[in-house]
PADRENRO-738426 format. One record per residue (C-alpha): residue number from 1; residue in one letter; z, x, y. Coordinates in nm, 2 decimals, m for minus. Example, Ala and Ser with C-alpha at 12.3 -4.5 7.8 and 13.67 -1.06 7.14 Angstrom:
rec n 1 | res A | z 0.78 | x 1.23 | y m0.45
rec n 2 | res S | z 0.71 | x 1.37 | y m0.11
end
This chain:
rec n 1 | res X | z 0.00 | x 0.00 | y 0.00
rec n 2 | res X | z m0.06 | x 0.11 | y 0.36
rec n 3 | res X | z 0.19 | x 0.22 | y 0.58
rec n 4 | res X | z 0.33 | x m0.11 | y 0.78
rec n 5 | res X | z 0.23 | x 0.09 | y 1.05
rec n 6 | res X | z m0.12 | x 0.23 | y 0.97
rec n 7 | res X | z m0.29 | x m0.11 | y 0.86
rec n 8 | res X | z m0.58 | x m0.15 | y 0.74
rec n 9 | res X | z m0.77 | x m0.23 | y 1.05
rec n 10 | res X | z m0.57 | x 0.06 | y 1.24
rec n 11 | res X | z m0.75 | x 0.27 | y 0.99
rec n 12 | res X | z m1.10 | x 0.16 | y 0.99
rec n 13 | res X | z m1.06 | x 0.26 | y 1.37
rec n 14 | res X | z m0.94 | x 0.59 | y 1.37
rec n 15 | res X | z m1.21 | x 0.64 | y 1.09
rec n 16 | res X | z m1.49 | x 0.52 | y 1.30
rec n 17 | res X | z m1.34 | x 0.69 | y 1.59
rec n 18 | res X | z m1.33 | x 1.05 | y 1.44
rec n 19 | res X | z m1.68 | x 1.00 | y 1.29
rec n 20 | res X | z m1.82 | x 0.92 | y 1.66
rec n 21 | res X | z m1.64 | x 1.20 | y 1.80
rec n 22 | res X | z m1.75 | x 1.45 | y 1.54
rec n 23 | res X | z m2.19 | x 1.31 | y 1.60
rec n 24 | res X | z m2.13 | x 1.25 | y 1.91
rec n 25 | res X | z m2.32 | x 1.55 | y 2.13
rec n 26 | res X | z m2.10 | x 1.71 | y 2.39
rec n 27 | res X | z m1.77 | x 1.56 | y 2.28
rec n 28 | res X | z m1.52 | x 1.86 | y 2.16
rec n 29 | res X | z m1.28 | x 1.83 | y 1.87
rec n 30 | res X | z m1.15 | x 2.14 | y 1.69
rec n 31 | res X | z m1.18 | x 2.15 | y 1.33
rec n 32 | res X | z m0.79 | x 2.19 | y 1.31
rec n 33 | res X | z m0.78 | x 1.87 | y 1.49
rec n 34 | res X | z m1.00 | x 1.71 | y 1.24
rec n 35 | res X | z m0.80 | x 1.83 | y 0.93
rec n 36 | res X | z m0.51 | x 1.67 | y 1.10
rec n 37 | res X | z m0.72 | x 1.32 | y 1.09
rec n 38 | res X | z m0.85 | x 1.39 | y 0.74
rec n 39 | res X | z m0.48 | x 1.46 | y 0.61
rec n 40 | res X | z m0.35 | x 1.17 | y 0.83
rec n 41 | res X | z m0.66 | x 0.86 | y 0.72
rec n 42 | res X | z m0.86 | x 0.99 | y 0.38
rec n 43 | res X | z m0.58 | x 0.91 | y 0.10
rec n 44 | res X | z m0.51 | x 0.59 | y 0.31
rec n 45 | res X | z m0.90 | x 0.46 | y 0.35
rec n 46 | res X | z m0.95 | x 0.59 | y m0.01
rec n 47 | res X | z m0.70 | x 0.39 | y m0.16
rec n 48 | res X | z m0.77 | x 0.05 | y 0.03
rec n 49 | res X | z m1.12 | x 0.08 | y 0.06
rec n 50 | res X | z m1.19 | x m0.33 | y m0.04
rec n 51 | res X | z m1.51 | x m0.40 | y m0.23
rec n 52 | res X | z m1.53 | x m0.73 | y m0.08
rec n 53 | res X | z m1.58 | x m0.63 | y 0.26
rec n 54 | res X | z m1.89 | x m0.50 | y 0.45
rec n 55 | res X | z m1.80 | x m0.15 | y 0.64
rec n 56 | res X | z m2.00 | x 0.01 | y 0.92
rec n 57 | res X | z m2.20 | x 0.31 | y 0.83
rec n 58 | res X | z m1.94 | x 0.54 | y 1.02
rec n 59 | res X | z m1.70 | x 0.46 | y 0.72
rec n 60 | res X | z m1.98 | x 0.45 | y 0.47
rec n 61 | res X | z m2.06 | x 0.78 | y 0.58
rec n 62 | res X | z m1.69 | x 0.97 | y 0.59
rec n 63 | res X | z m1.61 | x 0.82 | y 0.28
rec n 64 | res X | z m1.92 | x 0.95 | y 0.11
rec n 65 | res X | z m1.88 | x 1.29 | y 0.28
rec n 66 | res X | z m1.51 | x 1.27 | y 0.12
rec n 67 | res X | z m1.61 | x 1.22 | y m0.21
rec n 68 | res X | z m1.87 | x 1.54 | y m0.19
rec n 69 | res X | z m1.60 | x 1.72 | y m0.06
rec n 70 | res X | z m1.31 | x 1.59 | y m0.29
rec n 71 | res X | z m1.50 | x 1.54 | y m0.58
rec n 72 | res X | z m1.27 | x 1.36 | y m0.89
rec n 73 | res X | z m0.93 | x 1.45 | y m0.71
rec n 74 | res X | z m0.69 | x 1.21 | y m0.68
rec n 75 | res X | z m0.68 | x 1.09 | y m0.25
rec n 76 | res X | z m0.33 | x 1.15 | y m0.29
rec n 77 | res X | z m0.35 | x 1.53 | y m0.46
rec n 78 | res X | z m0.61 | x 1.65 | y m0.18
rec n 79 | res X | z m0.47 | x 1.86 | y 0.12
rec n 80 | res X | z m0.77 | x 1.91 | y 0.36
rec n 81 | res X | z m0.77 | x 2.28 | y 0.47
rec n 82 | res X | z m1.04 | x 2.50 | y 0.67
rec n 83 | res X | z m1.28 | x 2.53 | y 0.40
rec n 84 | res X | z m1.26 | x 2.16 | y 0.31
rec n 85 | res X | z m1.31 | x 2.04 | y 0.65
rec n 86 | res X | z m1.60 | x 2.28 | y 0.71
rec n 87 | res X | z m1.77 | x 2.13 | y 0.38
rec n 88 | res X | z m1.67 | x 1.81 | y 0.52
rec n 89 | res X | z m1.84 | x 1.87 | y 0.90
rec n 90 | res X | z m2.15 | x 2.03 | y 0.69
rec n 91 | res X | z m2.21 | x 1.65 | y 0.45
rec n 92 | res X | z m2.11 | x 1.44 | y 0.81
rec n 93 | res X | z m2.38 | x 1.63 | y 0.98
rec n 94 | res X | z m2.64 | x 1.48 | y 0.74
rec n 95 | res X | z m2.58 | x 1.17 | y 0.94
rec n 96 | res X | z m2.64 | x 1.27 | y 1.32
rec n 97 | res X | z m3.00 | x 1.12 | y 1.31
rec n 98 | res X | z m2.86 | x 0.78 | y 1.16
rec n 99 | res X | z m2.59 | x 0.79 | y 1.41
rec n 100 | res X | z m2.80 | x 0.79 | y 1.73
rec n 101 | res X | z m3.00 | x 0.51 | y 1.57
rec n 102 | res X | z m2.70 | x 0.33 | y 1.48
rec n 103 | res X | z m2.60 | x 0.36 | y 1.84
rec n 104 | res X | z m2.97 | x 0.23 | y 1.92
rec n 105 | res X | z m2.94 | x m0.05 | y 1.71
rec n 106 | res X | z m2.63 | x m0.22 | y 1.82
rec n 107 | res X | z m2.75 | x m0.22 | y 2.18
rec n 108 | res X | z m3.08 | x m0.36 | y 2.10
rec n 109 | res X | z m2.90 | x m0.64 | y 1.91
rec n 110 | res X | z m2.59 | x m0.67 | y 2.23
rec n 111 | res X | z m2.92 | x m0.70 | y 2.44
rec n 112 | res X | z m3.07 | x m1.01 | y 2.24
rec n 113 | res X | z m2.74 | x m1.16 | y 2.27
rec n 114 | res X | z m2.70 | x m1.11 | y 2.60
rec n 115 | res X | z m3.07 | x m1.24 | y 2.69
rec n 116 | res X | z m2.98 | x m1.55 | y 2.47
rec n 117 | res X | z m2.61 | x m1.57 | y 2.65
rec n 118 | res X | z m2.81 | x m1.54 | y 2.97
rec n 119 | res X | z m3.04 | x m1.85 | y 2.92
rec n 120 | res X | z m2.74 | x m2.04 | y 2.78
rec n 121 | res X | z m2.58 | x m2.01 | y 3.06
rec n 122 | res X | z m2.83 | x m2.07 | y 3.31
rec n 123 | res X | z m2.89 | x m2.41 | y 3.16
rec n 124 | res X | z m2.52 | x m2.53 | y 3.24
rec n 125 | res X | z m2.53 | x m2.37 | y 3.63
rec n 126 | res X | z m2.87 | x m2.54 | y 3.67
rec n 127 | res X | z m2.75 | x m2.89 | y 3.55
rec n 128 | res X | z m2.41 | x m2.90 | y 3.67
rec n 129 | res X | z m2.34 | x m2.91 | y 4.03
rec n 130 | res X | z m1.99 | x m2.77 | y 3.95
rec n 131 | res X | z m1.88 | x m2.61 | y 3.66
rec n 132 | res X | z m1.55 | x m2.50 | y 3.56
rec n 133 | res X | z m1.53 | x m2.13 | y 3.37
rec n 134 | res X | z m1.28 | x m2.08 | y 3.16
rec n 135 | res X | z m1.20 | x m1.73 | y 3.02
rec n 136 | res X | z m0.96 | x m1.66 | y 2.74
rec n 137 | res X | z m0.89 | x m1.32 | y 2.50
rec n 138 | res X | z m0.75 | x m1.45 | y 2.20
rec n 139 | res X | z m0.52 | x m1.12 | y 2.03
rec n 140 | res X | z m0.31 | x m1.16 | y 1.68
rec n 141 | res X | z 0.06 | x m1.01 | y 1.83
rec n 142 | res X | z 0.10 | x m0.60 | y 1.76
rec n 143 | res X | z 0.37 | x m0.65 | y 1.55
rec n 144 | res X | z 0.15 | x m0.86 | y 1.29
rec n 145 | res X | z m0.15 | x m0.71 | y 1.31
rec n 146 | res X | z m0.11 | x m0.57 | y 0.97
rec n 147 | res X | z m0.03 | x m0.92 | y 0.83
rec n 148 | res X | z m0.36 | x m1.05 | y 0.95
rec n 149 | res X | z m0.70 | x m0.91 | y 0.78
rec n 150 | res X | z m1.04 | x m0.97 | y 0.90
rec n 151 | res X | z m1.06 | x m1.22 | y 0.64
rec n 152 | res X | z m0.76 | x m1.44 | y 0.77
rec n 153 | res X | z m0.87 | x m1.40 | y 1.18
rec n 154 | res X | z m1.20 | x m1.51 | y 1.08
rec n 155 | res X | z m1.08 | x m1.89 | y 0.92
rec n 156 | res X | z m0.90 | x m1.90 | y 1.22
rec n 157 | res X | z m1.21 | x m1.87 | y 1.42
rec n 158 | res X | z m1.32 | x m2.10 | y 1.18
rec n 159 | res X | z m1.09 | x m2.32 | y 1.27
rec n 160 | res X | z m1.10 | x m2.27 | y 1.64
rec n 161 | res X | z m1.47 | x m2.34 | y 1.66
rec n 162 | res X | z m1.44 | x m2.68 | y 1.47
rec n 163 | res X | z m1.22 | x m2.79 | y 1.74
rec n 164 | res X | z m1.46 | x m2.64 | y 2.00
rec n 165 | res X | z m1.72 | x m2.88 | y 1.84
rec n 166 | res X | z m1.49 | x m3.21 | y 1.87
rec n 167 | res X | z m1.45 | x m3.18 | y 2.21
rec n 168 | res X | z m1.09 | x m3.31 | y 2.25
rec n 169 | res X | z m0.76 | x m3.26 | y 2.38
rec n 170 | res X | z m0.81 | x m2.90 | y 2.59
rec n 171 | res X | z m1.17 | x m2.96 | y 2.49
rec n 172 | res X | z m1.25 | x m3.25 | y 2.62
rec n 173 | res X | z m1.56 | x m3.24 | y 2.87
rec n 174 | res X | z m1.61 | x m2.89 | y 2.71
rec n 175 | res X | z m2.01 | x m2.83 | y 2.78
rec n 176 | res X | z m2.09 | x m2.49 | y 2.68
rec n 177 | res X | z m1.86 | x m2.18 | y 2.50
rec n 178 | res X | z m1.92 | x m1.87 | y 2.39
rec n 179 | res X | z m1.68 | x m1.62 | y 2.17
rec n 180 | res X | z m1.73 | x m1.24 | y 2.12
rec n 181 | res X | z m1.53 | x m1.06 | y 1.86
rec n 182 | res X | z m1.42 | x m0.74 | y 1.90
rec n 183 | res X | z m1.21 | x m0.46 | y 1.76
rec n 184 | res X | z m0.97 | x m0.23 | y 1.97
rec n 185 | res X | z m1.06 | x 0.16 | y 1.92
rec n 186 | res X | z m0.71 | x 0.30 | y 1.99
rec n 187 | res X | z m0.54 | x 0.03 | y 1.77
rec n 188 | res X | z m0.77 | x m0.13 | y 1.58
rec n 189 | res X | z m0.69 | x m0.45 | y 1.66
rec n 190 | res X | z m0.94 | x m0.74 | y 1.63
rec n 191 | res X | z m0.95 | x m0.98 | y 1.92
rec n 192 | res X | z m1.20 | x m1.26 | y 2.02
rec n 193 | res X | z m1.36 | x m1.33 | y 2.41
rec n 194 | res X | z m1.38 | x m1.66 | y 2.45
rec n 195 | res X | z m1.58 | x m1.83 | y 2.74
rec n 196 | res X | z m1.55 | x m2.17 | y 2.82
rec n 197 | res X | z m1.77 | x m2.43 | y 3.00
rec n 198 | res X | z m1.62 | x m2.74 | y 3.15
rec n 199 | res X | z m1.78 | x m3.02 | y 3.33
rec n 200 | res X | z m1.64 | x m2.92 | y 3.70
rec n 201 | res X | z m1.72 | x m3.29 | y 3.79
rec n 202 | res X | z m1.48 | x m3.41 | y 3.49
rec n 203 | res X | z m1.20 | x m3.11 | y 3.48
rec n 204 | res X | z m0.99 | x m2.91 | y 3.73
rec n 205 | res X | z m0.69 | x m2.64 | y 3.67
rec n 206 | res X | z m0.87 | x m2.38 | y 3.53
rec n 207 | res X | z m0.54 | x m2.19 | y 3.51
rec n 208 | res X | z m0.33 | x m2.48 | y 3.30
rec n 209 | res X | z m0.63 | x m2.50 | y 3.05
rec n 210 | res X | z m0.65 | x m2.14 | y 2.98
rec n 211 | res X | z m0.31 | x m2.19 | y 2.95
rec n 212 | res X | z m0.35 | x m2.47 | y 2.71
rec n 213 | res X | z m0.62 | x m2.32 | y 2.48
rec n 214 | res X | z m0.42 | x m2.01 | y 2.46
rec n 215 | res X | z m0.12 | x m2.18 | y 2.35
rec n 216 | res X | z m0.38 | x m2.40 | y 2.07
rec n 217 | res X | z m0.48 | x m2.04 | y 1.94
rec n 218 | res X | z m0.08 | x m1.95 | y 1.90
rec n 219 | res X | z m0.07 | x m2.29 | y 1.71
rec n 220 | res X | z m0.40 | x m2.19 | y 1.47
rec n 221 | res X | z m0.27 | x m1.89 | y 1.35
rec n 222 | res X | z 0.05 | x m2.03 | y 1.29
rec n 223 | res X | z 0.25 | x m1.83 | y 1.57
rec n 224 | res X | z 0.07 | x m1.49 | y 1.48
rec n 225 | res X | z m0.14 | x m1.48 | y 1.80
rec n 226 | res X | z m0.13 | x m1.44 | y 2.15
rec n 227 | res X | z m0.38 | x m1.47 | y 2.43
rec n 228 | res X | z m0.44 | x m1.35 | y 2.78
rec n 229 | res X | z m0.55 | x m1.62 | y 3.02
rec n 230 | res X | z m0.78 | x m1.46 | y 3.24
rec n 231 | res X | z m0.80 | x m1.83 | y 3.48
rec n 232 | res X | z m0.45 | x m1.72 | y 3.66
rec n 233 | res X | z m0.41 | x m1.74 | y 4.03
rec n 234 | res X | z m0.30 | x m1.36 | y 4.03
rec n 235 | res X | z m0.63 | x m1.24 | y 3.84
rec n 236 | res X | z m0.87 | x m1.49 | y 4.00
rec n 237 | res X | z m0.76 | x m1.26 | y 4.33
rec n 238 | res X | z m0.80 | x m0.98 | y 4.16
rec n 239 | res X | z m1.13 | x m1.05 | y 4.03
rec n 240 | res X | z m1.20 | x m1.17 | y 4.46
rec n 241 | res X | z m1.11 | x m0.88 | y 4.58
rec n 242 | res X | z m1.33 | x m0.66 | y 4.42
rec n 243 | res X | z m1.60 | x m0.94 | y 4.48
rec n 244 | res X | z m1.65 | x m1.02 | y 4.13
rec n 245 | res X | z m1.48 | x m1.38 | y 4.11
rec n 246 | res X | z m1.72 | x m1.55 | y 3.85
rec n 247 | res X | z m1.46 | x m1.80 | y 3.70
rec n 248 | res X | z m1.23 | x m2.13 | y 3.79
rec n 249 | res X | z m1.48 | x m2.32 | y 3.98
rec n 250 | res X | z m1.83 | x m2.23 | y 4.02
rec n 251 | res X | z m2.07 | x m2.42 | y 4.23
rec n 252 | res X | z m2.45 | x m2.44 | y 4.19
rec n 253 | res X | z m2.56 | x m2.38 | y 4.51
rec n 254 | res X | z m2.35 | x m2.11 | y 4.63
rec n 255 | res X | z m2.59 | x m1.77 | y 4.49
rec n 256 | res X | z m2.30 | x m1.50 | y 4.48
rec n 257 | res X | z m2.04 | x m1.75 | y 4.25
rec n 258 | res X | z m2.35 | x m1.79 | y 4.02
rec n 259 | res X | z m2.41 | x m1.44 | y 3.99
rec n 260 | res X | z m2.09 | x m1.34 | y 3.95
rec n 261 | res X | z m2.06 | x m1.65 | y 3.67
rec n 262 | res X | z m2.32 | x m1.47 | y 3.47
rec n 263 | res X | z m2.18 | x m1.13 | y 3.49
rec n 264 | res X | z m1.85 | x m1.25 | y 3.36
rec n 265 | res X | z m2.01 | x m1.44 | y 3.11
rec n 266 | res X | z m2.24 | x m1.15 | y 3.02
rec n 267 | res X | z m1.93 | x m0.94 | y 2.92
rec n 268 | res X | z m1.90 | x m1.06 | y 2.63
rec n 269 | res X | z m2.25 | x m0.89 | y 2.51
rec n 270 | res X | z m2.24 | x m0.51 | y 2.69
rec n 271 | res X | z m2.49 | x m0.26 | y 2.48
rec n 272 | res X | z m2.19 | x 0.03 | y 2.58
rec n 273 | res X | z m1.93 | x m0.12 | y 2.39
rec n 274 | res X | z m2.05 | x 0.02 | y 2.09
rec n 275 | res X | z m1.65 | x 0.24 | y 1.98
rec n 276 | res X | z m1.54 | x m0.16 | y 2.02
rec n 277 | res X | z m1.78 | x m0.35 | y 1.73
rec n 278 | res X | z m1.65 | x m0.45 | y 1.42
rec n 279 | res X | z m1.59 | x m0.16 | y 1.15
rec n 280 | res X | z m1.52 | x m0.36 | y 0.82
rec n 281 | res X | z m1.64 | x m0.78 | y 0.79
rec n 282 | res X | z m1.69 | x m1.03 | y 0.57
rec n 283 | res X | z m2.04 | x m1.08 | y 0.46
rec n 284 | res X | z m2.25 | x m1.32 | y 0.69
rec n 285 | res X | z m1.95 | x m1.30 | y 0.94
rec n 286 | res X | z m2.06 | x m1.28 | y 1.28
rec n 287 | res X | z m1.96 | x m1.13 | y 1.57
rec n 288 | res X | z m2.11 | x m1.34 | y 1.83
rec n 289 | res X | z m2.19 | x m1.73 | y 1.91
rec n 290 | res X | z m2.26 | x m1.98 | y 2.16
rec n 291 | res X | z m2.27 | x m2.34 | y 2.14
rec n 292 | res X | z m2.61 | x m2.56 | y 2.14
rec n 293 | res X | z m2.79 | x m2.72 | y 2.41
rec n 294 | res X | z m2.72 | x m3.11 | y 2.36
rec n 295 | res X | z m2.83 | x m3.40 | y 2.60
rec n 296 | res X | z m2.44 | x m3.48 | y 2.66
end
C-alpha cells in the first residue's frame, strides 16, 4: 500500500513531473537529484501501477525505462545509484522526439476545445441580453485526496453533470456549462473548472450561487470535497482591477464585459497547461465538456 501521504495521484505527478524535467531542453536537474526521485517514486509506481487505468506516456515511458534498468529485481530490492540513473537517463532519452510531440499534441487538442468552447459561448452572449457567469473550482479536501481515485471523482462528475442536465434547484435557468478537469503538478491533486451560464434575465447573486453549487459538490462526494467560488465580491474586484472582470453579470452590448466573458471562459482550455492534464484515467474518460445548444 502507498504511503497515506504519497497517494496514488501524488505519484503519477511527481512521475510526470520528473520525466518533463528530464526531456525538457534547458531545464537543469542533477543526476543526484534524479536518484533521489527514482529512490523516492519507482518501488511506489511499481507496486501500484493499476492495469485498469490509462496512464500518459510520461509514465508509460519511466516505467518502461525502469524495467530496462531494473530488470527482474524486486521495486523494493532496487537502490538507484549513479550508474543506474545514468542507464536510466540513457533509455528516457529514447523518448525526447515523442515528448515534444506529445507536448504538440495536447495543445492541438486544448486548441479544438477551445475553438469549440469559443463558439459555445458566443451563442449564449449573442442570445441573451444578460447573462450571469458563474465560476466554480471543485477540489476533493488535501486531507482525503488519497481516499478519492480518479475512478471515484469521475462518478461524482458523473453525478454532477446529471444534475447540470435537470436544470433545478442551483440549476434552475442554467443555459450553458462547461467543466475542465485538471490535475495539480505539485500535489497531484485532481480538480474540476466549472463554468456556468445563467439566464441573467431569470437569476441574480452570482456570489450566493457559487456559493450554492459549491456546497452541492461538498454534498456529491459525501463531505470529501471542497470548492472555491470564484463569484465573491472580493475576487470580482480583484479580477476589475486588473481589468479582466468577465464573470457575475455580463451584458451583451457592452464589448470589453464580452471579451473578458470569453477569456474567463477560455481558461478552461489553455494549450500551456500541458504539466496540469491528467496523468492516469479511466478509459473513454474525458477531460473536457460543454453542454448542447437547445431551443430553451
Amino acid at each position: 500500500m502507498m504511503n497515506a501521504i504519497l497517494g496514488h495521484d501524488y505519484v503519477v505527478a511527481k512521475v510526470d513531473k520528473l520525466v518533463s524535467d528530464i526531456l525538457t531542453p534547458n531545464i537543469q536537474i542533477s543526476n543526484q537529484q534524479i536518484s533521489q526521485q527514482l529512490n523516492s517514486y519507482y518501488e511506489l509506481m511499481a507496486l501500484n501501477f493499476d492495469d485498469e487505468l490509462v496512464y500518459a506516456n510520461s509514465i508509460k515511458w519511466f516505467m518502461g525505462s525502469c524495467y530496462l534498468v531494473c530488470g527482474n529485481n524486486y521495486p523494493n530490492e532496487v537502490i538507484w545509484n549513479e550508474g543506474m540513473t545514468q542507464n536510466f537517463l540513457t533509455a528516457l532519452g529514447f523518448y525526447h522526439t515523442e515528448f515534444a510531440a506529445a507536448r504538440t499534441d495536447f495543445a492541438f487538442q486544448e486548441q479544438r476545445n477551445s475553438q469549440s468552447l469559443l463558439e459555445y459561448i458566443k451563442y449564449f452572449l449573442d442570445k441573451y441580453a444578460r447573462l450571469l457567469i458563474v465560476r466554480v473550482d471543485l477540489k476533493i479536501k488535501s486531507e482525503f485526496a488519497n481516499k478519492v481515485s480518479v475512478d471515484a471523482f469521475n462518478n461524482f462528475m458523473t453525478d454532477l453533470r446529471d444534475d447540470l442536465g435537470r436544470k433545478r434547484g442551483c440549476f434552475k435557468h442554467l443555459r450553458g456549462y462547461a467543466w475542465a478537469i485538471e490535475q495539480g503538478v505539485d500535489n497531484g491533486g485532481i480538480h474540476c473548472h466549472l463554468l456556468l451560464l445563467y439566464n441573467g434575465d431569470k437569476r441574480q447573486q452570482d456570489w450566493f450561487l457559487g456559493d450554492v453549487v459549491g456546497k452541492h459538490w461538498v454534498e456529491i462526494t459525501e463531505g470529501l470535497g471542497s470548492y472555491f467560488n470564484c463569484n465573491t465580491i472580493e475576487q470580482k474586484r480583484m479580477y476589475e482591477r486588473l481589468g479582466i472582470l468577465g464573470i457575475g453579470r455580463i451584458h451583451g452590448n457592452n464589448n470589453l464585459e464580452v471579451k473578458n466573458a470569453i477569456n474567463a471562459a477560455l481558461y478552461l482550455t489553455r494549450p500551456e497547461k500541458y504539466e496540469q492534464r491528467l496523468k492516469a484515467w479511466l478509459p473513454n474518460m474525458r477531460s473536457f465538456g460543454r453542454g448542447t445548444i437547445s431551443a430553451s
